[in-house]
N, C-alpha and C positions, 0 to 999 in steps of 0.2 A: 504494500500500500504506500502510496506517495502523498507527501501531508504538503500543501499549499503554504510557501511559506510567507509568501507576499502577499497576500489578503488586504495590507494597510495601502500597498501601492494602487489595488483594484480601486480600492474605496478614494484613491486620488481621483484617478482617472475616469471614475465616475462620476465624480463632485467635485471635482478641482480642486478643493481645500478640501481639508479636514481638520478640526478642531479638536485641540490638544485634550478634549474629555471623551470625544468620539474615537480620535486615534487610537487612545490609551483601549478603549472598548473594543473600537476592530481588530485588532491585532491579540487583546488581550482575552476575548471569548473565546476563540478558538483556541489558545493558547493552554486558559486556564480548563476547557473542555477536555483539550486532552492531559492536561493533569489530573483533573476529576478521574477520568477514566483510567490513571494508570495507579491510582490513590485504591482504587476500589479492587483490580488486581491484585495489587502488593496484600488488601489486608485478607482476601480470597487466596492466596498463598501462604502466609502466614499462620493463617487458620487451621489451613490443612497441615503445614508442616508440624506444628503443633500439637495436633491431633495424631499424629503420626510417631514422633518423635517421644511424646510423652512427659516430656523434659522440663520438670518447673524452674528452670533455672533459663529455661529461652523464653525472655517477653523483651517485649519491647513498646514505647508510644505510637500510638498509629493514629496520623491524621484522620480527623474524619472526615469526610466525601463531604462538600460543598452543593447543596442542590441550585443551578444557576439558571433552572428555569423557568427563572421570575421573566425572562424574556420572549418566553417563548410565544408566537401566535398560530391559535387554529383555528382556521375559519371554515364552518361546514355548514352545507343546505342539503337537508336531505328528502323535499318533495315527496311526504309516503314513504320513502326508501330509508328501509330498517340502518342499512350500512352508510348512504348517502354521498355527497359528495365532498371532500374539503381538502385544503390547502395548508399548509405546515412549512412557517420560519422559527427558525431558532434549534436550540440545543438538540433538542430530538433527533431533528436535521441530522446535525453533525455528528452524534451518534448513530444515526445511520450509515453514514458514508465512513467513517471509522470502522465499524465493525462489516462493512462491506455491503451493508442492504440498497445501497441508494448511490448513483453516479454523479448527483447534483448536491452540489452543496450548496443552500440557502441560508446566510447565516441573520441572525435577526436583523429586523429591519430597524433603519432610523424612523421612530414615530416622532411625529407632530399634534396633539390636539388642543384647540382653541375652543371655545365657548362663549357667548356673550348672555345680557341680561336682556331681555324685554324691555325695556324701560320706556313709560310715557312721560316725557317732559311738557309742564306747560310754561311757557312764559308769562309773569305776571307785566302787564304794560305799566312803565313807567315805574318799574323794579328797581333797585339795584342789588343786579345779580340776584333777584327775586323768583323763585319760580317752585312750579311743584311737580313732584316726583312719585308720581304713582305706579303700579303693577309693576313689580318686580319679578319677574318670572323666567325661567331661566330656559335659553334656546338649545338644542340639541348639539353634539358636540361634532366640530369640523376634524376630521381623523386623515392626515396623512401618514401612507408607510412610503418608505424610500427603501429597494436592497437591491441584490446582485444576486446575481444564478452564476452558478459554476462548474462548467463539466469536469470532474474532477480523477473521471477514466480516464478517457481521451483525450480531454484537452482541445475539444472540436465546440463549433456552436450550440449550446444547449436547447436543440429544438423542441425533443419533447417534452420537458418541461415547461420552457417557453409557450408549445400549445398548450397547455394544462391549465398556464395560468390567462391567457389569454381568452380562453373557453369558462371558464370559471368567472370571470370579470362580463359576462351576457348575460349570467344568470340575473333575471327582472322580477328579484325576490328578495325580502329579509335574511339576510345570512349572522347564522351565530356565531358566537364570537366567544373563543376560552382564551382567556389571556390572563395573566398574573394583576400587570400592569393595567391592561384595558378595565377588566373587573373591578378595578380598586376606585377606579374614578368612574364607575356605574354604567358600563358598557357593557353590553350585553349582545346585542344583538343591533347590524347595520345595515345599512346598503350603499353601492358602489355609484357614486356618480364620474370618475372621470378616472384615465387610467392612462400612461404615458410608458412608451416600451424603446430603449436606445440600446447600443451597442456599447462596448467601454473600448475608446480609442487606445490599440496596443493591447488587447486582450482579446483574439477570437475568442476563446474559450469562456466568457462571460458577458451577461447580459444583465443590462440596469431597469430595473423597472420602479413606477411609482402610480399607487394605489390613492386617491381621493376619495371619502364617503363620508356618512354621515351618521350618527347612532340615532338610534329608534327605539322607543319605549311603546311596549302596547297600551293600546286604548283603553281607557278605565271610564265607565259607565256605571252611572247611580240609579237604581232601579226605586225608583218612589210610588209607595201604594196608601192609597188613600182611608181613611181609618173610618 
């Protein structure tokens, strides 16, 4: 298995810049993924050798495994269909493609989400700086992802995943949403308005995409019966 070492140069090349908190992230997810994974090894060897050995005089401190998939997003519509369909950034990912399941690596995306208030202002005439501020209510959240696809076999264009995500992005439905991150800030479930797909100049082997939507909360309806 061949482990991608330039990840951070990817993330230039697909963003021009990268900021020294995103940097530290690009480079260091994967980085720290595969420490996670070789943490968990070492204590799965230990265990056994132990077991084996018998020997109370063989211990040692074992880190313990870091769960870093506070990042991770999964977004599925499953239309009736028990199994459904969805799409998967972040750590999971990369554990796929580590342990050999997966040819793509998608590592988490850069979010963005903005929000605003309803707010009705009125101007009182002949104010100063006079006015009044009614309904406060708060508008649904504006959710950008930013990441990169990477064929990480080959090293060729990553088409079929490309199709995947491109085909997934028509679906003209509510899509749910398991995210560590998304969930904490009451996302649950979105839909997809706009969706932008480029190449990373100096990188056949990888593709930039960016996902624009919007979260959605269901309808809540007050049933009033008369006494």
């Amino acid at each position: 298995m061949r482990y991608i070492t330039d990840i951070l140069e990817r993330y230039k090349g697909g963003f021009d810049f990268v900021p020294g908190v995103i940097a530290a992230n690009a480079q260091g997810i994967m980085n720290r993924g595969i420490f996670a994974t070789g943490i968990a090894v070492n204590e799965a060897l230990y265990q056994k050798r132990k077991r084996l050995q018998r020997d109370s005089n063989y211990d040692a401190n074992v880190f313990q495994t870091t769960d870093y998939c506070f990042a991770d997003i999964e977004l599925c519509y499953k239309d009736g269909n028990e199994e459904g369909t969805s799409l998967c950034f972040g750590m999971s990912n990369i554990r796929d493609v580590i342990e050999g399941k997966s040819e793509f690596l998608i590592p988490p995306p850069l979010i963005r989400c903005q929000r605003s208030k309803n707010i009705a202002v009125t101007v009182i005439d002949d104010g100063n700086e006079a006015e009044i501020v009614e309904n406060f209510g708060l508008n649904s959240w504006d959710i950008e992802m930013t990441g990169i696809i990477i064929d990480m076999q080959e090293h060729q264009y990553p088409q079929k995943s490309l199709k995947e995500l491109a085909t997934f992005f028509e679906i003209n439905d509510i899509i749910d949403v398991t995210s560590t991150f998304l969930n904490d800030l009451g996302i649950y479930s979105l839909y997809f308005k706009e969706q932008s797909i480029e190449p990373v100049e100096g990188f056949p082997d990888t593709i930039k995409f960016t996902l624009q939507a919007k979260s959605i909360k269901p309808a809540e309806f007050s049933i009033l019966t008369g006494d």
